[in-house]
N, C-alpha and C positions, 0 to 999 in steps of 0.2 A: 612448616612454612613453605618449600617448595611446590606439595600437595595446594595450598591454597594460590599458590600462582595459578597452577592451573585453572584452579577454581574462576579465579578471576576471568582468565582470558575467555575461558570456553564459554563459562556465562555471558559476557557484554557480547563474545559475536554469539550467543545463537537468541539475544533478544533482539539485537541491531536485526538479522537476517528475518526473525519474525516479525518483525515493524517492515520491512519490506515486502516480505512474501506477503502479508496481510493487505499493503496497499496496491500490491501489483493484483491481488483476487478480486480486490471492487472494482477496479479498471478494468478488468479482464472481462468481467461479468454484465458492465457498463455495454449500456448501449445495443441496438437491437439492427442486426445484419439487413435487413431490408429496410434499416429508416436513414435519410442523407439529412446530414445536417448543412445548412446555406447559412454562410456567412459572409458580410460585406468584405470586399478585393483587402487582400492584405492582412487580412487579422486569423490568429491561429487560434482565437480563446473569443464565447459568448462574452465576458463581462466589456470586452473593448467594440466589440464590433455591432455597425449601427445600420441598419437597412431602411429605408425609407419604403413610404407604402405604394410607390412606382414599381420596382425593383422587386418588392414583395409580391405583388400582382404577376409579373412577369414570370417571376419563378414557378409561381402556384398552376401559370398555362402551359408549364414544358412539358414535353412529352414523355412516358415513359410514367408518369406516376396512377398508381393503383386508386382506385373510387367506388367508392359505398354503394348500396343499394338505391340510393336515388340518383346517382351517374355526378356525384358530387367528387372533384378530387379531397387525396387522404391527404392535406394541407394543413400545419400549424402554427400559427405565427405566435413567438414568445418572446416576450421583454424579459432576459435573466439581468439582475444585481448582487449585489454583494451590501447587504443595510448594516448600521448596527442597532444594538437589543440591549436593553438594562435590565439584567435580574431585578422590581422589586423587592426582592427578600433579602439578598447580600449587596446589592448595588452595583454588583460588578454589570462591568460591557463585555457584551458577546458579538459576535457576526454572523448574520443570517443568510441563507443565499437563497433569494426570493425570484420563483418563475411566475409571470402572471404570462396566464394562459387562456385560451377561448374551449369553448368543448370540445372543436373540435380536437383539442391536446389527448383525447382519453383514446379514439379510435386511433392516434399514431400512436402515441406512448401505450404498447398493446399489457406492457409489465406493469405499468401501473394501476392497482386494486385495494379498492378500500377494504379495510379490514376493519375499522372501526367508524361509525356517524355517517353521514352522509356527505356530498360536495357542499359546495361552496355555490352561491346562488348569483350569478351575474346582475352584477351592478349595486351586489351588496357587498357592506367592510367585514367579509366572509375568508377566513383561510380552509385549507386542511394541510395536513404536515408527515413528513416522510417520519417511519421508525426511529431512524436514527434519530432524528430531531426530536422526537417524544423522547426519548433516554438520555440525551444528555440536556435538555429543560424541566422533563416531567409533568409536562403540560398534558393532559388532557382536555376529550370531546366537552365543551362549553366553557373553558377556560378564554379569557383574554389575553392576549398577544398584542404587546403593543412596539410596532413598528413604521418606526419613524415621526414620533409621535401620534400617533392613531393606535386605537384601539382596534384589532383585528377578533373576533370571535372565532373560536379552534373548531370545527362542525367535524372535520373527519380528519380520521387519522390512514396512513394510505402505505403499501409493502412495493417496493420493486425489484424481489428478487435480488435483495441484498445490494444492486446498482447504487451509485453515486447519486441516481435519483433519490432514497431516501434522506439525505440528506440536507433535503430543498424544504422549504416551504412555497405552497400554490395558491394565485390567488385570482380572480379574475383581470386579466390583461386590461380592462377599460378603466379601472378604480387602479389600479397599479402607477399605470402610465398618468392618471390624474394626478396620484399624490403625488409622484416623483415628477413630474412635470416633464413630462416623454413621451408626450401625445405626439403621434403619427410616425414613431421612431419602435423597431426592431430588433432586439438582437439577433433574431436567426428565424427562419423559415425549416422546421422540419416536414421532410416528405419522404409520404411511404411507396416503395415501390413493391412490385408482384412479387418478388423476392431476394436473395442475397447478391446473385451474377445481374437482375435488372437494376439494384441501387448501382452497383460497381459503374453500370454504363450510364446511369442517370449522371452521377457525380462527375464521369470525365467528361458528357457533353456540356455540362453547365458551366464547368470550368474554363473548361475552351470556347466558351460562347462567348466572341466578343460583343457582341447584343446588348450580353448581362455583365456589370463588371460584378461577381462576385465568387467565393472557395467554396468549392462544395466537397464534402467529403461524408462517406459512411460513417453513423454514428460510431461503428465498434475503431473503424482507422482514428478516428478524433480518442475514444480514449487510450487507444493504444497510444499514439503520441503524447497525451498527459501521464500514462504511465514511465515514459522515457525518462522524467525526469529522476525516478527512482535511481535511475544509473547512476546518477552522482554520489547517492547517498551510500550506495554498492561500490561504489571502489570506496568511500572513505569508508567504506565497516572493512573493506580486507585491508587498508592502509594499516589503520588502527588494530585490525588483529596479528599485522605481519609485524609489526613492532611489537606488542604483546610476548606474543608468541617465543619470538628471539630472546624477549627478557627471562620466560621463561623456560626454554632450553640451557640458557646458561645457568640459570638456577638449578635448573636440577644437575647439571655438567659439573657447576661447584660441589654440589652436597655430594655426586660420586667421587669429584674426585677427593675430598675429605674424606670419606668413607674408605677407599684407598690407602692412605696415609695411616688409617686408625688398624687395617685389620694388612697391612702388611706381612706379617708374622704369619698372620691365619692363614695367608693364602700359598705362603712357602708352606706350610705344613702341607697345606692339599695337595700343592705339586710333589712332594716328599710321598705321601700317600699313593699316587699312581694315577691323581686327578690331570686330565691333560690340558693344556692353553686354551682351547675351544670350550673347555665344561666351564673355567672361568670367566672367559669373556663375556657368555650366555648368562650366569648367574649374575653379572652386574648388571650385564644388560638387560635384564627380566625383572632386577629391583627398581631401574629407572625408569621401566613400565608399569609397573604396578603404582610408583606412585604418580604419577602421570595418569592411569586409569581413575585412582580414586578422588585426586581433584578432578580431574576432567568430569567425572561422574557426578560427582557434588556440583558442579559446573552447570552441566547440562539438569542437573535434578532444578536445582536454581532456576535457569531461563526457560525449561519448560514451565513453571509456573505461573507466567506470564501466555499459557497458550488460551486463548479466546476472550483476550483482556481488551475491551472496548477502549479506543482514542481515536483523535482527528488527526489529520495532518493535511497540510495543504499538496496539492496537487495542481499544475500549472498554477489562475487565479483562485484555485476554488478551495475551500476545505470540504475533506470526504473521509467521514467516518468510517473505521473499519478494527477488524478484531486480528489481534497476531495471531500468528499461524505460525505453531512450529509443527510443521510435517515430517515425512519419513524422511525426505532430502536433507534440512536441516540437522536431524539427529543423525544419519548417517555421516554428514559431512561434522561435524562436531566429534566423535568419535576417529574419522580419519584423522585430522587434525592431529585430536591428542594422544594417536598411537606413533605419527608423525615426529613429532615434537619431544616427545617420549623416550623415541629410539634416536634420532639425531642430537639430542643433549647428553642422552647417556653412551654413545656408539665410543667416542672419542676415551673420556672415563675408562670404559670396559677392555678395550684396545691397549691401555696402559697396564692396568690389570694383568692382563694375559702375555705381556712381558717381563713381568718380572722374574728374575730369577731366582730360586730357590733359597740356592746356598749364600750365595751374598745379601740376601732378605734377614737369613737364620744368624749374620755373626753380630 
């Protein structure tokens, strides 16, 4: 029974840890160092923030951004939402997060690659749709998609290097803004610059432009700051394991000191033998490790289970599919843990142990 506490703890923190590390890896991965994302004055997240096509314009002639072989800047302007979606089959409602985009979206979004169908035909009710959103719908190329009421056609299915982009669906920006009634309104303006150090300087001058009222930041700063939120979720898993934990050093702290009680006798006989204070101390103290290893070990056998187990979770406004991750850090620190917990529940026990005295044990 003390063996399964541990079980208990070690397991709930290293799945809690692996729901983290797995959402901090799409955010990490999110986002492409030479692309700045332009969003209207004030707003930290695409689904709130509205740019008008003045402002839009403005942005697209700052300097500092990279352009094509026909001396066109690398400019894209996207409507992102948050819709929802009715499984036909079960009924249930889902939520979509829907970018309508122009083409020019392919030459700045450089990670985005079709891997299945082809795009989506401007000015037709055409999608394509990230991995992620193929696996948790099971939609395939010429399936219907209907959002918002409308029926959407599935043409391609599309990889972004594992990003937060797979789990968008893309659709052309002019039929987007039509159904949702968004014509001439923006969430964001992404621009590609020559590389990681030129986006850094694009984004502080756009910032500081009072010309422009709008935030400009590099894609990868915007997901690192949606990753922030993770931090909450990281002190409640150590809250909840430091409580754990505690319930379980006194668990096993009981079971030695019962085990004390029962082999009293036993252990005056040892000292009688020529066993000294320290070989007893070690001996309890190595029982209340071992069973501390073998839950902790079932523990972790447990939560690694859960390694590359596909779920969503939201991130700032968005949801963004991603797979746990229990890495070496993880199992390492799982292991600390229950070698931790192991010797400070049994330290005390043992220390009692290796006072007792012999002869007044034996009458």
């Amino acid at each position: 029974m003390t063996a399964s506490g541990f079980t208990l703890v070690v397991g709930a923190l290293v799945v809690m840890l692996a729901f983290i590390k797995g959402v901090e890896e799409v955010c990490a991965v999110s986002g492409e160092a030479e692309n700045v994302l332009v969003l209207a004055k004030g707003n930290s997240d695409e689904v709130m923030s509205r740019l008008d096509p003045v402002v839009a314009s403005q942005v697209e002639n700052a300097r500092g951004i990279a352009r094509d072989s026909a001396e066109q800047p690398l400019a894209s302007r996207e409507l992102f939402m948050v819709v929802h979606n009715q499984d036909k089959q079960t009924g249930a409602y889902r939520f979509l997060q829907l970018r309508g985009v122009l083409p020019a979206a392919f030459r700045v979004h450089t990670v985005v690659r079709l891997c299945d169908g082809q795009r989506f035909r401007p000015g037709q009710s055409e999608v394509i749709i990230g991995q992620a959103v193929q696996r948790e719908t099971g939609l395939r190329v010429g399936d219907v998609l209907e959002v918002g009421r409308k029926p959407w056609k599935v043409n391609g299915v599309f990889q972004a290097d594992g990003s937060a982009l797979e789990s968008e669906v893309w659709a052309d920006l002019t039929e987007v803004a039509s159904r949702f009634r968004s014509e001439g309104a923006y969430s964001s303006v992404v621009l590609r610059a020559s590389g990681a150090d030129a986006a850094e300087e694009l984004a502080g001058r756009l910032t500081k432009d009072r010309s422009i009222s709008v935030e400009a930041m590099t894609e990868t700063h915007y997901y690192q700051k949606q990753a922030e939120e993770t931090d909450v979720m990281k002190t409640a898993a150590w809250v909840i394991a430091w409580f754990m934990g505690v319930g379980a050093m006194f668990g096993v702290m009981n079971t030695m000191f019962a085990a004390i009680v029962q082999r009293t006798k036993d252990i005056a006989v040892l000292r009688v033998m020529g066993y000294e204070a320290g070989h007893i101390l070690v001996a309890f103290l190595l029982e209340a490790l071992l069973i501390a290893i073998l839950g902790g070990g079932l523990g972790l056998a447990l939560g690694y289970a859960t390694n590359g187990l596909t779920q969503s979770a939201s991130v700032g406004m968005r949801q963004v599919a991603f797979s746990f991750r229990v890495d070496a850090g993880v199992v390492a620190f799982a292991w600390v843990l229950t070698v931790v917990m192991g010797t400070i529940g049994g330290l005390l026990p043992a220390l009692s142990a290796m006072r007792i005295q012999p002869l007044e044990a034996l009458r």
